[in-house]
Residue, then its C-alpha position, 0 to 999 in steps of 0.5 A: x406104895x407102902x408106908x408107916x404110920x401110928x395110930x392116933x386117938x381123935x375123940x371115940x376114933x382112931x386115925x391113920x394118918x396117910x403121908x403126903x409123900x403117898x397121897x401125891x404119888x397115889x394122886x389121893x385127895x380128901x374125901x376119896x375112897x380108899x382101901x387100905x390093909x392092915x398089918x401090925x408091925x412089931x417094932x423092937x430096940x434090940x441092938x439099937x445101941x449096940x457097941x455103947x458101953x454101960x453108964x456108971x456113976x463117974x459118967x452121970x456126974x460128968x462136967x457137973x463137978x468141973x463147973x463148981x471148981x471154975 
């Protein structure tokens, strides 16, 4: 099974932390040893907001001037 995770620092280590969703499908448990391959993967945000048009001004004042003229 395959799964992402992020590194985390705990005190002078890092750590992975394994999903429980692959530690019930694998029947892992604590204190077990394990092999585990690492392959970086490169996350990117390109396109994700893709079809939004571009904020201006009118748009970052929005519903704050409706609320001075109630």
């Amino acid at each position: 099974m395959e799964s992402l995770t992020k590194l985390r620092k705990v005190g002078g280590s890092v750590m992975a932390r394994i999903p429980k969703e692959v530690l019930e499908y694998e029947s892992l448990h604590p204190g077990e040893t394990v092999k585990i391959e690492v392959k970086k993967v490169k996350i990117s945000g390109f396109g994700s907001l893709k079809g939004m048009k571009s904020v201006t001004k009118e748009d970052e004042f929005k519903g704050q001037l409706e609320e001075f003229e109630e």
